[in-house]
N, C-alpha and C positions, 0 to 999 in steps of 0.2 A: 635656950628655948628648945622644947623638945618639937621632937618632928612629930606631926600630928597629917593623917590623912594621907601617909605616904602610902603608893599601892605595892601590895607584895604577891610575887606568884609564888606561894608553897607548894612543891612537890614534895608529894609523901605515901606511900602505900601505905605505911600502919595506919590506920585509920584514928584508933585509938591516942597516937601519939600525935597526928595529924590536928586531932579534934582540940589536943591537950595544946599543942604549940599555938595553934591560930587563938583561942580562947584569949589565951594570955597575951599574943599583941596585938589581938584587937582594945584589950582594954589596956594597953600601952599607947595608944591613938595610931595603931596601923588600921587600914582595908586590906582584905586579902581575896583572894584568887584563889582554887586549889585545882591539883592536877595528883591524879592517883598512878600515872603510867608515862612512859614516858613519850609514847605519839601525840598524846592532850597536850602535856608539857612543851613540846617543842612545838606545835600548832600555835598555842595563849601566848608565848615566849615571842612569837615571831610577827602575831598580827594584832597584839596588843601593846602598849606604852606601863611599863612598870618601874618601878625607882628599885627594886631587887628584888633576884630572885632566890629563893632559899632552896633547892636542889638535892634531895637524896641519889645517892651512890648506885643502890640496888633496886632498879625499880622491872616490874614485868613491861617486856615492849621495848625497852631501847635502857640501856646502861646512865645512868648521868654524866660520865664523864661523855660520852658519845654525843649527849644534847649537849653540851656544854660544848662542845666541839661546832656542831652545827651553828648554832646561834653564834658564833664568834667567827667562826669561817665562810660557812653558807650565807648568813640571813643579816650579816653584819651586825649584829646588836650589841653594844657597849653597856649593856645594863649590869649594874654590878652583881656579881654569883658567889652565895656562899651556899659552899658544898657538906652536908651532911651525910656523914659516913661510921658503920661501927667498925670500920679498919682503921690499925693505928699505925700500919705499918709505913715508914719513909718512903717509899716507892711510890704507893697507893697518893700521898700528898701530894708528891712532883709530877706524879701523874695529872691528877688533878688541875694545879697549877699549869701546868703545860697547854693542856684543852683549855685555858683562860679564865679558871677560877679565881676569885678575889679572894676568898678567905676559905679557911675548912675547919671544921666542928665535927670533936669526935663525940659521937654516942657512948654513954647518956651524957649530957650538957647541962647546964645549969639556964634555966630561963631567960634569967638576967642577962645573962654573956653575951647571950642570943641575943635580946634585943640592941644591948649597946653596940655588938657587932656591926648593924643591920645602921642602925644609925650612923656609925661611924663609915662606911661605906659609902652609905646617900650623902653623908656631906663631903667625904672627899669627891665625892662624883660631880658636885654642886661645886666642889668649889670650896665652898665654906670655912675647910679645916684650915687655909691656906690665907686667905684673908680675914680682915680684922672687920672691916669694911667693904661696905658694896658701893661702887661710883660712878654715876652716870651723867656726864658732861657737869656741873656745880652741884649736882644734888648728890648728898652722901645719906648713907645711912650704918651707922656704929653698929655691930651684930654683936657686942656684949653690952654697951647700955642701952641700946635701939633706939637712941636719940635721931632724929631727922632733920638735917638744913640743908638749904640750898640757899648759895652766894653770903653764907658765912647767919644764914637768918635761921633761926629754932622754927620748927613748925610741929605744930600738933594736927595729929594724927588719929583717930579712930582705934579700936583695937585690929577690926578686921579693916580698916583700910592698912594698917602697917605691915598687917601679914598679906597683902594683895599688892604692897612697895615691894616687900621681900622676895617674893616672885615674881615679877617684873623683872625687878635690877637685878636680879641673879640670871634670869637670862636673858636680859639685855645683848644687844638690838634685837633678838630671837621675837616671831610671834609665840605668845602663850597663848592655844586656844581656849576657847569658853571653857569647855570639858574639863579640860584638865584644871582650869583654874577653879571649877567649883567642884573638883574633887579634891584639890587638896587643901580647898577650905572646908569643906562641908563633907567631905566622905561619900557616899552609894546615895546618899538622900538628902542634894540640895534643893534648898527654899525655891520660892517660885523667880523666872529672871528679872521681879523687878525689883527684889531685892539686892542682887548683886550690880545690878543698874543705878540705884543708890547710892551704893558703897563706889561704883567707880568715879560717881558724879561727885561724891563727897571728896573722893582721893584727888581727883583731876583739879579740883577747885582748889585746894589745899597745896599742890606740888606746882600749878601751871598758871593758875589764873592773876596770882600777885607778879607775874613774870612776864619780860620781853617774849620770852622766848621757848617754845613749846617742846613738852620732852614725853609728853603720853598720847598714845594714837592709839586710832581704831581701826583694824582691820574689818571691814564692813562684810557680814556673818562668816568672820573666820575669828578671830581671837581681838586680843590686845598686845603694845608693847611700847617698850622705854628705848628713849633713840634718840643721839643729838641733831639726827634731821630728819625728815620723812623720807629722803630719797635711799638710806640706809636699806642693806639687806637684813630681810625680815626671814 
Protein backbone atom coordinates (compact mmCIF):
# COMPACT_ATOMS: atom_id res chain seq x y z
CA UNK A 1 0.00 0.00 0.00
CA UNK A 2 1.52 3.23 -0.82
CA UNK A 3 1.91 5.98 1.54
CA UNK A 4 -0.58 8.57 0.49
CA UNK A 5 -0.81 12.14 2.52
CA UNK A 6 2.44 11.63 4.15
CA UNK A 7 3.74 15.41 5.05
CA UNK A 8 7.08 16.45 3.69
CA UNK A 9 9.17 19.56 4.71
CA UNK A 10 11.35 20.21 1.41
CA UNK A 11 14.22 22.33 1.81
CA UNK A 12 15.57 23.54 -1.31
CA UNK A 13 16.95 27.04 -2.60
CA UNK A 14 16.80 26.09 -6.36
CA UNK A 15 13.67 26.97 -6.83
CA UNK A 16 13.44 25.45 -10.22
CA UNK A 17 14.66 22.08 -8.83
CA UNK A 18 12.34 22.73 -5.80
CA UNK A 19 9.35 23.38 -8.01
CA UNK A 20 10.39 20.06 -10.18
CA UNK A 21 10.88 17.65 -6.80
CA UNK A 22 7.69 18.67 -4.99
CA UNK A 23 5.59 18.38 -8.39
CA UNK A 24 6.58 14.99 -8.62
CA UNK A 25 5.64 13.86 -5.00
CA UNK A 26 2.86 15.36 -4.70
CA UNK A 27 1.50 13.52 -7.44
CA UNK A 28 3.19 10.37 -5.83
CA UNK A 29 0.37 11.20 -2.91
CA UNK A 30 2.88 13.27 -0.79
CA UNK A 31 1.78 16.98 0.96
CA UNK A 32 4.69 19.13 1.20
CA UNK A 33 6.03 22.11 3.00
CA UNK A 34 8.81 24.23 1.51
CA UNK A 35 11.60 26.14 3.08
CA UNK A 36 14.00 28.07 0.83
CA UNK A 37 16.95 28.89 3.68
CA UNK A 38 17.83 27.52 6.32
CA UNK A 39 16.27 29.86 9.54
CA UNK A 40 12.46 28.90 7.78
CA UNK A 41 13.75 25.32 7.69
CA UNK A 42 14.76 24.82 11.27
CA UNK A 43 11.59 27.25 12.48
CA UNK A 44 8.70 24.41 10.20
CA UNK A 45 11.27 21.49 11.30
CA UNK A 46 10.88 22.36 15.04
CA UNK A 47 7.09 23.70 15.42
CA UNK A 48 5.55 21.51 12.97
CA UNK A 49 4.85 17.43 12.92
CA UNK A 50 6.25 15.98 9.42
CA UNK A 51 6.74 12.22 8.46
CA UNK A 52 10.29 13.63 6.52
CA UNK A 53 12.29 15.85 5.96
CA UNK A 54 14.13 16.25 2.55
CA UNK A 55 17.19 18.77 3.54
CA UNK A 56 19.50 20.38 1.04
CA UNK A 57 23.33 20.78 2.04
CA UNK A 58 23.94 24.38 0.67
CA UNK A 59 21.43 26.62 1.71
CA UNK A 60 21.86 30.78 2.45
CA UNK A 61 21.29 31.28 6.34
CA UNK A 62 22.48 28.17 8.10
CA UNK A 63 24.32 24.86 6.33
CA UNK A 64 21.93 21.76 6.41
CA UNK A 65 24.12 19.78 8.05
CA UNK A 66 23.89 22.53 11.00
CA UNK A 67 19.82 22.26 11.03
CA UNK A 68 20.24 18.82 10.94
CA UNK A 69 22.21 19.13 14.03
CA UNK A 70 19.73 21.33 15.81
CA UNK A 71 16.60 19.58 15.20
CA UNK A 72 18.30 16.24 16.63
CA UNK A 73 20.16 18.01 19.44
CA UNK A 74 18.38 21.15 20.31
CA UNK A 75 14.62 20.68 19.35
CA UNK A 76 14.69 16.70 19.89
CA UNK A 77 12.97 15.86 16.69
CA UNK A 78 13.18 12.10 15.40
CA UNK A 79 11.68 12.98 12.02
CA UNK A 80 13.38 11.02 9.60
CA UNK A 81 16.19 13.47 7.28
CA UNK A 82 17.16 12.69 3.98
CA UNK A 83 19.95 14.95 3.09
CA UNK A 84 20.53 16.32 -0.41
CA UNK A 85 23.74 17.27 -1.65
CA UNK A 86 26.02 17.78 -5.01
CA UNK A 87 29.06 16.71 -2.84
CA UNK A 88 30.07 13.08 -3.43
CA UNK A 89 32.76 13.20 -1.36
CA UNK A 90 33.02 10.28 1.85
CA UNK A 91 33.59 12.78 4.42
CA UNK A 92 30.84 15.21 3.36
CA UNK A 93 28.27 11.76 4.01
CA UNK A 94 29.66 10.91 7.46
CA UNK A 95 29.37 14.14 8.08
CA UNK A 96 26.19 14.19 7.38
CA UNK A 97 25.28 10.94 9.10
CA UNK A 98 26.91 12.20 12.26
CA UNK A 99 24.47 15.53 12.55
CA UNK A 100 21.57 12.52 12.37
CA UNK A 101 20.83 12.10 8.96
CA UNK A 102 18.84 9.04 7.82
CA UNK A 103 19.66 8.78 4.29
CA UNK A 104 21.77 11.17 1.54
CA UNK A 105 21.07 11.67 -2.12
CA UNK A 106 23.55 12.91 -4.35
CA UNK A 107 22.61 15.55 -6.98
CA UNK A 108 21.21 14.88 -9.80
CA UNK A 109 18.99 11.98 -8.58
CA UNK A 110 16.58 10.13 -10.10
CA UNK A 111 12.84 10.91 -9.01
CA UNK A 112 11.92 7.68 -8.33
CA UNK A 113 14.77 6.92 -5.70
CA UNK A 114 13.64 9.84 -4.14
CA UNK A 115 10.52 8.91 -3.62
CA UNK A 116 10.96 5.15 -2.49
CA UNK A 117 13.62 6.52 -0.35
CA UNK A 118 11.21 8.78 1.56
CA UNK A 119 8.86 6.05 1.73
CA UNK A 120 11.07 3.53 3.01
CA UNK A 121 12.16 5.93 5.84
CA UNK A 122 8.42 6.75 7.03
CA UNK A 123 7.84 3.01 7.32
CA UNK A 124 10.79 2.15 9.11
CA UNK A 125 9.92 5.30 11.36
CA UNK A 126 6.25 3.58 11.70
CA UNK A 127 7.37 0.57 12.28
CA UNK A 128 6.01 -1.06 9.22
CA UNK A 129 9.26 -2.37 7.61
CA UNK A 130 9.61 -4.68 10.72
CA UNK A 131 6.23 -5.97 11.17
CA UNK A 132 3.94 -8.13 9.14
CA UNK A 133 1.15 -7.22 11.36
CA UNK A 134 -0.21 -4.54 13.51
CA UNK A 135 -1.76 -5.98 17.10
CA UNK A 136 -3.76 -4.48 19.45
CA UNK A 137 -5.07 -6.75 22.39
CA UNK A 138 -7.26 -9.66 19.70
CA UNK A 139 -7.67 -7.31 16.88
CA UNK A 140 -5.01 -7.92 14.15
CA UNK A 141 -4.67 -6.38 10.96
CA UNK A 142 -2.27 -8.23 8.09
CA UNK A 143 -0.23 -5.21 6.26
CA UNK A 144 0.22 -7.45 3.09
CA UNK A 145 -3.30 -8.86 2.54
CA UNK A 146 -5.11 -6.05 4.98
CA UNK A 147 -7.36 -8.71 6.08
CA UNK A 148 -8.90 -7.67 9.62
CA UNK A 149 -10.12 -9.94 12.67
CA UNK A 150 -10.62 -9.82 15.97
CA UNK A 151 -10.90 -13.08 18.40
CA UNK A 152 -10.14 -15.27 15.32
CA UNK A 153 -13.57 -13.39 13.51
CA UNK A 154 -13.08 -11.78 9.65
CA UNK A 155 -14.45 -8.31 9.75
CA UNK A 156 -15.24 -6.04 6.98
CA UNK A 157 -14.09 -2.92 6.67
CA UNK A 158 -14.62 0.35 4.63
CA UNK A 159 -11.91 1.35 2.50
CA UNK A 160 -11.27 4.60 4.44
CA UNK A 161 -12.27 2.98 7.67
CA UNK A 162 -9.20 0.42 7.10
CA UNK A 163 -6.85 3.08 6.49
CA UNK A 164 -8.16 5.16 9.79
CA UNK A 165 -7.44 1.04 11.69
CA UNK A 166 -4.02 1.45 10.02
CA UNK A 167 -3.26 4.50 11.94
CA UNK A 168 -4.66 3.87 14.95
CA UNK A 169 -2.87 0.35 15.49
CA UNK A 170 0.20 1.74 14.26
CA UNK A 171 0.20 3.99 17.01
CA UNK A 172 -1.32 2.37 19.46
CA UNK A 173 -2.05 3.34 22.87
CA UNK A 174 -0.62 6.80 21.32
CA UNK A 175 -3.63 9.67 20.99
CA UNK A 176 -3.73 10.37 17.13
CA UNK A 177 -5.17 13.86 16.85
CA UNK A 178 -8.05 14.89 14.62
CA UNK A 179 -5.46 16.93 12.53
CA UNK A 180 -3.19 14.70 11.72
CA UNK A 181 -5.73 11.94 11.15
CA UNK A 182 -7.47 13.99 8.35
CA UNK A 183 -4.25 14.89 6.94
CA UNK A 184 -3.06 11.72 6.24
CA UNK A 185 -6.32 10.70 5.09
CA UNK A 186 -7.35 13.44 3.05
CA UNK A 187 -4.07 15.83 2.55
CA UNK A 188 -4.28 20.23 3.03
CA UNK A 189 -8.22 19.74 2.03
CA UNK A 190 -10.31 17.52 4.32
CA UNK A 191 -14.21 17.04 3.88
CA UNK A 192 -16.21 18.61 6.34
CA UNK A 193 -15.93 16.73 10.40
CA UNK A 194 -18.97 14.97 9.69
CA UNK A 195 -17.61 13.08 7.47
CA UNK A 196 -14.86 11.56 9.36
CA UNK A 197 -17.46 11.40 12.21
CA UNK A 198 -19.13 8.67 9.96
CA UNK A 199 -16.22 6.86 9.11
CA UNK A 200 -15.25 6.48 12.81
CA UNK A 201 -18.92 5.56 13.69
CA UNK A 202 -18.79 2.97 10.87
CA UNK A 203 -15.13 1.82 12.13
CA UNK A 204 -16.07 1.68 15.97
CA UNK A 205 -19.21 -0.37 15.06
CA UNK A 206 -17.37 -2.83 13.00
CA UNK A 207 -14.06 -3.33 15.44
CA UNK A 208 -16.10 -2.77 19.11
CA UNK A 209 -19.71 -3.17 19.07
CA UNK A 210 -19.86 -7.24 18.22
CA UNK A 211 -17.43 -7.30 21.42
CA UNK A 212 -17.11 -7.55 25.33
CA UNK A 213 -14.75 -5.49 25.32
CA UNK A 214 -13.86 -1.96 24.18
CA UNK A 215 -10.56 -1.09 22.24
CA UNK A 216 -11.43 2.51 20.38
CA UNK A 217 -11.79 5.81 22.52
CA UNK A 218 -12.14 9.18 22.19
CA UNK A 219 -10.25 11.78 23.48
CA UNK A 220 -12.87 14.44 23.79
CA UNK A 221 -11.56 17.42 21.35
CA UNK A 222 -8.23 16.15 21.36
CA UNK A 223 -7.94 13.03 18.97
CA UNK A 224 -8.57 9.28 18.90
CA UNK A 225 -7.00 5.94 19.86
CA UNK A 226 -6.65 1.97 20.05
CA UNK A 227 -5.93 0.65 23.70
CA UNK A 228 -6.60 -2.47 25.76
CA UNK A 229 -7.96 -0.21 28.40
CA UNK A 230 -8.81 3.40 28.88
CA UNK A 231 -6.70 3.87 31.91
CA UNK A 232 -3.47 3.24 29.20
CA UNK A 233 -1.15 6.13 28.43
CA UNK A 234 -2.35 8.21 25.70
Amino acid sequence: MPINNAQILLVEDNKALAETVGTFLENEGFTLDYAVDGLTALHLGTVNRYDALILDVGLPGMEGFEICRRLRQDAGITTPILMLTARDQLQDKLTGFAQGADDYLIKPFDLPELSVRLQAMIRRERGELEHRELKVADLTLDLKTLEVSRSGQRLRLTPTGLKILRILMRESPKVVYRESLERELWGDEPPDSDTLRSHLYQLRKAIDKPFDRQLMYTQQGIGFRLAEDPGQPG
